[in-house]
C-alpha positions as MATLAB code, in Angstrom:
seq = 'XXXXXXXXXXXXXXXXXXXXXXXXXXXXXXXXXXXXXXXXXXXXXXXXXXXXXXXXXXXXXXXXXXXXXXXXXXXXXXXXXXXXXXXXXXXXXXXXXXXXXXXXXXXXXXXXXXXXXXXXXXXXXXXXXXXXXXXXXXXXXXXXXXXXXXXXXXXXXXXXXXXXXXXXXXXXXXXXXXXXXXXXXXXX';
ca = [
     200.176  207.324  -93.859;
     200.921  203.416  -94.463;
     204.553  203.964  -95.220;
     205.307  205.322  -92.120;
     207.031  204.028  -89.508;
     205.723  204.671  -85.666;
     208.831  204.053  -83.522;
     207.907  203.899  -79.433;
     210.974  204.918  -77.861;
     211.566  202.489  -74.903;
     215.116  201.812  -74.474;
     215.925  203.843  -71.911;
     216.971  202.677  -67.945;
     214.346  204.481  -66.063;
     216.622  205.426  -63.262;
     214.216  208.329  -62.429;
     211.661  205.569  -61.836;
     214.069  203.307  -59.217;
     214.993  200.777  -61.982;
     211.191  200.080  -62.700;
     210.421  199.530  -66.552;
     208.330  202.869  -66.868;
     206.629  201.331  -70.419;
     204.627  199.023  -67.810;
     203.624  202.000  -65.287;
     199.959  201.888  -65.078;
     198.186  204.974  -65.961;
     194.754  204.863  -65.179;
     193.556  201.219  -66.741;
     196.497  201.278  -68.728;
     200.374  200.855  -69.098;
     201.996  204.012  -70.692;
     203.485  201.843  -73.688;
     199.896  200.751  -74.213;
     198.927  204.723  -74.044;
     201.543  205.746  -76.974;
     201.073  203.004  -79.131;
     196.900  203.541  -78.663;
     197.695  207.556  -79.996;
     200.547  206.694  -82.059;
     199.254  203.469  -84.346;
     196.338  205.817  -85.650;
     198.873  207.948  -87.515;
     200.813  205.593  -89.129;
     200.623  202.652  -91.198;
     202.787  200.248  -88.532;
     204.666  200.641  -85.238;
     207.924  199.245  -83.911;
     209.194  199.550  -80.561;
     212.427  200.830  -79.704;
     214.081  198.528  -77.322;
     214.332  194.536  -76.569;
     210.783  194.053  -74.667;
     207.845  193.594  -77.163;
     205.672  194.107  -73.317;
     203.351  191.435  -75.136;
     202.475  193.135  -78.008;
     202.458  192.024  -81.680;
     205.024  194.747  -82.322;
     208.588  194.259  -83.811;
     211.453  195.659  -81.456;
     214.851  197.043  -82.431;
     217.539  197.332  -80.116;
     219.624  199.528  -80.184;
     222.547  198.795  -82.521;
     225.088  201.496  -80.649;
     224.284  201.323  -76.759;
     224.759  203.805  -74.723;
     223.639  206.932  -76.658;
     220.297  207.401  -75.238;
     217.334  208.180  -77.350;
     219.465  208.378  -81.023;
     220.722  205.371  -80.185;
     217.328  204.068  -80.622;
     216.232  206.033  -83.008;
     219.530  204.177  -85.035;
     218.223  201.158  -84.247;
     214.731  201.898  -85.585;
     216.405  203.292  -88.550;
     218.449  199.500  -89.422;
     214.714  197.693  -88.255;
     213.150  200.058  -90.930;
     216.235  199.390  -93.669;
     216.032  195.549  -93.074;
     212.237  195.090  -92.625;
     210.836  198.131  -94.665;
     212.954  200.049  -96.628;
     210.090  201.464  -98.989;
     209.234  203.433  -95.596;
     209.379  207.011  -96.206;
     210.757  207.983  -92.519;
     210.069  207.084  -88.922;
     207.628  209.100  -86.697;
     209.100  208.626  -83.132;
     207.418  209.478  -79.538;
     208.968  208.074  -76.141;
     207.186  205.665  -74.121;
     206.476  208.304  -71.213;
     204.369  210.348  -72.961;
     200.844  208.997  -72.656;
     199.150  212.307  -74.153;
     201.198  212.628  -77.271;
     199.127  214.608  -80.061;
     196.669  212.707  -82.590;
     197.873  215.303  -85.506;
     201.568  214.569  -84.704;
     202.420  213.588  -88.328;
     200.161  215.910  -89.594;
     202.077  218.359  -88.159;
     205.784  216.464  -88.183;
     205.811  214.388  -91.468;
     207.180  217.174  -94.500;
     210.411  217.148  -96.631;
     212.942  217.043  -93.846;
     213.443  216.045  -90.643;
     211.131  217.576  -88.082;
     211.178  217.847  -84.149;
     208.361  219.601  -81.721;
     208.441  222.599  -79.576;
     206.398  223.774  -77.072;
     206.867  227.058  -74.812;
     209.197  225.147  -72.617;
     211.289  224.064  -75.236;
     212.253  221.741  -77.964;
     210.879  218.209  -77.767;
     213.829  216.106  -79.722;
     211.895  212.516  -78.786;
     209.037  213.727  -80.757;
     210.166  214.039  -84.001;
     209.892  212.720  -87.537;
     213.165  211.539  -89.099;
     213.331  210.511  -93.048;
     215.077  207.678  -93.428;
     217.400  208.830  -95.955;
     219.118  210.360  -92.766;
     220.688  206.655  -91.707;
     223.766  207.555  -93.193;
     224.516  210.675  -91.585;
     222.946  209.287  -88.491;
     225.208  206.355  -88.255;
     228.375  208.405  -88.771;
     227.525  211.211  -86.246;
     226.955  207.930  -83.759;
     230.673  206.549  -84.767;
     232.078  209.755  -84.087;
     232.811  212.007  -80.879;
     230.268  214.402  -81.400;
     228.114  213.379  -79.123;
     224.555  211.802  -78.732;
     222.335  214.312  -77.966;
     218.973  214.207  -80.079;
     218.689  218.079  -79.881;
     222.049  218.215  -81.851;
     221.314  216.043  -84.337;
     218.518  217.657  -85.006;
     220.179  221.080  -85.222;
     223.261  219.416  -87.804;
     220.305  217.953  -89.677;
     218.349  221.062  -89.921;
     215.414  219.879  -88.588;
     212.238  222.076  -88.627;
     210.642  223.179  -85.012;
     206.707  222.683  -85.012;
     204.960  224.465  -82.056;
     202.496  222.689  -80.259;
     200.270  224.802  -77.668;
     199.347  221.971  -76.008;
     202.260  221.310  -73.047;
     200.440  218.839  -71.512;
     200.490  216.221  -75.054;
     204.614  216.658  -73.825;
     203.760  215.347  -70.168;
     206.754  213.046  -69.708;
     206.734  210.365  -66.984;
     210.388  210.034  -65.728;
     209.683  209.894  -62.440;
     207.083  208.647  -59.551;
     206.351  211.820  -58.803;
     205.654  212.707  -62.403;
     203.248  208.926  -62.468;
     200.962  210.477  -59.376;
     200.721  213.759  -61.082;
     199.170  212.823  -64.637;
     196.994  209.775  -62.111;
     195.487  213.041  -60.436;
     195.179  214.433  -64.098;
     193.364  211.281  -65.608;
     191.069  211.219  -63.059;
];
């Protein structure tokens, strides 16, 4: 799928982690950004990161353009990288940094007519999503307003489609040590 976009969400704090960049946790030989982008670059024709650190690797980064809202924050600032850098991309197919085991048929499953997120028997999984880029508009407006900046909600105004995955454990998120130990032992 060359024109589309692979966005590594990696702007976030990691409070969970103490402070500690969790894109350069080691997992097994490997950081976790070096995990997604591994799973992620297969499935689309370039990826971006979502954030100010490049962690060394020939990847663009966009910051995000409206702090403060978590991960649709960055998914805005993917969305004005894409506009500025590629606008013949068709949409952006985002993962977070954390998740080291994200699926190989994500866009397979994801990429369709309209926005799409993941579920899984726990729940919805808003950070793995794809998001046409014809959304910036309404995107940017529902960032400039008061309604919020929850990814699940956007996704819900946008009518986003919910794809089941079975497999919970291509959803592991790393937010915290704890979390780090658990998918070593896992690995292993």
């Amino acid at each position: 799928m060359d024109n589309l976009l692979g966005v590594i969400l990696a702007g976030g704090q990691s409070l969970r982690m103490g402070g500690v960049d969790k894109s350069t946790a080691i997992l097994g030989e490997k950081r976790l950004v070096d995990h997604v982008l591994a799973r992620l670059s297969g499935q689309v024709g370039r990826v971006i990161i979502s954030g100010s650190d490049d962690y060394g690797l020939p990847l663009a980064t966009a910051p995000d353009a409206l702090p403060g809202q978590g991960p649709l924050a960055g998914l805005h600032g993917a969305m004005v990288w894409a506009l500025e850098n590629a606008p013949q991309t068709l949409g952006l197919l985002c993962a977070p940094v954390d998740a080291p085991y994200l699926p190989l048929d994500l866009a397979a499953r994801l990429v369709g007519a309209g926005p799409a997120i993941a579920e899984t028997r726990a729940g919805l999984q808003p950070t793995f999503g794809f998001w046409p880029l014809s959304l910036y508009e309404q995107l940017d407006a529902h960032l400039r307003t008061d309604e919020g900046g929850a990814l699940r909600y956007f996704a819900r105004k946008t009518g986003a489609r919910h794809v089941v995955f079975d497999d919970e454990r291509a959803f592991l998120n790393i937010n915290a040590p704890d979390d780090l130990m658990r998918a070593q032992g896992e690995a292993s």
